[in-house]
N, C-alpha and C positions, 0 to 999 in steps of 0.2 A: 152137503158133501164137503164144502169149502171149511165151515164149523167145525165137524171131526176130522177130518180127513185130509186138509188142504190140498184135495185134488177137485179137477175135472167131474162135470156129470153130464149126461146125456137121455136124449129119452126120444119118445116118438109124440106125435099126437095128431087129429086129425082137422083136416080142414072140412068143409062141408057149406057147401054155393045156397045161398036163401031163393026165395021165388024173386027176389030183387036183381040176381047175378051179382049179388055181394058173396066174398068169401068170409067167414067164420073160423079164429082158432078155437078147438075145441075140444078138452080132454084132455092134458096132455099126462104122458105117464113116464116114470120111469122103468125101462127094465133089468136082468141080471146084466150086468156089466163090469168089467176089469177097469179103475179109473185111477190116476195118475196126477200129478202136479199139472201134465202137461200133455195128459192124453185120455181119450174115454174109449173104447170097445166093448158095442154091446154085441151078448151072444146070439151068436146063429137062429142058435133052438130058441130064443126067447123072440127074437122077432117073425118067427114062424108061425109060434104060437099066436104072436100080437099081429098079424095080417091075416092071420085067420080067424079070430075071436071080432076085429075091426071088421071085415067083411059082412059078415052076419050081420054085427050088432049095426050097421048102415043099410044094411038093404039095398033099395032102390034108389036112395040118396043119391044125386051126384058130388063124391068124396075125392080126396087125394090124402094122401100121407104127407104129413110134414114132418121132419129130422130136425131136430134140437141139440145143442149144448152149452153148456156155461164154460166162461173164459174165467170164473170167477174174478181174480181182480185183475186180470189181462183186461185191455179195451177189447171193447166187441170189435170183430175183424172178422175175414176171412182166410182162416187159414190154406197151405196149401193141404193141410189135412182135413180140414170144413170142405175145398172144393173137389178134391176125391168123392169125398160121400156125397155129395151134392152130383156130382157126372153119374154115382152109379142108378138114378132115375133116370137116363138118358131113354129109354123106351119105351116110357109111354110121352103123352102129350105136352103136359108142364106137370111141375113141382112148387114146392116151398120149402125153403130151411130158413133158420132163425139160430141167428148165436147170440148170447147172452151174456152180462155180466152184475158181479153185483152190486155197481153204481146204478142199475136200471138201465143200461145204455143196451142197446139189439143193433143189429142186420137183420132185417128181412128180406129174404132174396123171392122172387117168383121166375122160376127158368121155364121157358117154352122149348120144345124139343121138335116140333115139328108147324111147320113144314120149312122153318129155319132155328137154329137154336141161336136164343135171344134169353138175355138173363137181369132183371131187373132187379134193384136195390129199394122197395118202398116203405113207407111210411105205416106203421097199424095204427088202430084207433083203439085204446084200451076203454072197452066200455063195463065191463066186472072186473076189478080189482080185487083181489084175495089177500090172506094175510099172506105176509111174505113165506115164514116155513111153520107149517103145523107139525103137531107130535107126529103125526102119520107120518108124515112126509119122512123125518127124521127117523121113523123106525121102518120106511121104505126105502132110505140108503144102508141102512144097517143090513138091514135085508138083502136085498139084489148086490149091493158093490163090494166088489174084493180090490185090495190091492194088491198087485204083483209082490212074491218076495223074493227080496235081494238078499244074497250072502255074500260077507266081505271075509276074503282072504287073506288080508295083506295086501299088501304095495309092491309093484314090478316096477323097476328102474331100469332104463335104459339109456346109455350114452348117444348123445347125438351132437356132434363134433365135437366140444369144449364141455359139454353141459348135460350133466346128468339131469332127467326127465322122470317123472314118476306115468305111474299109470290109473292116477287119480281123473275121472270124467267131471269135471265141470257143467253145472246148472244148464247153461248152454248148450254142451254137448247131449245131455241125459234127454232134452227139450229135442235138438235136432234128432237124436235116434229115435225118439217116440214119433215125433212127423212122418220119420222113415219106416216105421212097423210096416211089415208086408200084410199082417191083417187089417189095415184100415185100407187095405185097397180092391177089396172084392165084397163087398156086404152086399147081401141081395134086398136087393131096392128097385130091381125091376118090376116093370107092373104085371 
């Protein structure tokens, strides 16, 4: 996504406990999603799909859903729009989310939700390494991600004491409004 697009990607994938009580990342996918320099929303209907396609295809496993995104060349962090999506698992037991970049640097977080919420930052163990992007992969952002489009106007000017001002948004700004989207704050991720 970084390649084409210099935005944001996200995706799902799953975790899955061994007979060890080790946890397992495993799978991970991306799906249709709206992605940004500085933001990812994946759609409704495509995570409906993917919690229901996941369900089936685990079984009896005992599974969790892990949330994913790349910071591409941001450091891996926790945004406060990472820890939105990250609360909206608040109902069942624990979680995982993992952010990304493409220095190789992650977050992994494991949040507990009950019987106090308790949120850990740990370490994985890369034991299958892959290539970094295959064609697939490449003609599955083509696929699933759109970017937003903008239409430029022209320029509004406004005086503010002495100093005429434009109404040009700055990178900064364009980054704080995508944090602020009202859609990154209700994604269903309950269990």
């Amino acid at each position: 996504a970084y390649e084409t697009e210099k935005s944001e990607i996200g995706g799902m994938s799953v975790m899955v406990e061994d007979k060890d009580g080790d946890w397992e990342l495993q799978s991970p996918v991306i799906l249709k999603q709206e992605i940004s320099s500085g933001n990812t929303v994946l759609e409704k209907a495509a995570l409906s799909v993917y919690y229901s396609a996941i369900g089936k295809k685990m079984g009896k496993k005992n599974f969790r859903i892990c949330w994913w995104h790349s910071h591409h060349t941001m450091a891996a962090f926790w945004s406060g729009t990472d820890k939105t999506a990250i609360d909206e698992f608040n109902e069942g037991d624990y979680s995982f989310a993992l952010v990304i970049n493409l220095k190789e640097e992650y977050k992994f977080r494991v949040s507990m939700w009950k019987p106090f919420e308790v949120h850990e930052d740990v370490d994985l163990e890369i034991v299958d390494a892959k290539p970094r992007c295959t064609k697939k992969m490449a003609e599955e952002v083509k696929e699933l991600c759109n970017k937003p489009a903008y239409t430029t106007t022209g320029y509004s000017w406004r005086k503010e004491g002495n100093v005429w001002k434009n109404g040009y948004k700055s990178t900064d700004q364009i980054l704080l409004n995508a944090a602020e989207d009202p859609r990154q704050e209700r994604l269903p991720f309950h269990s």
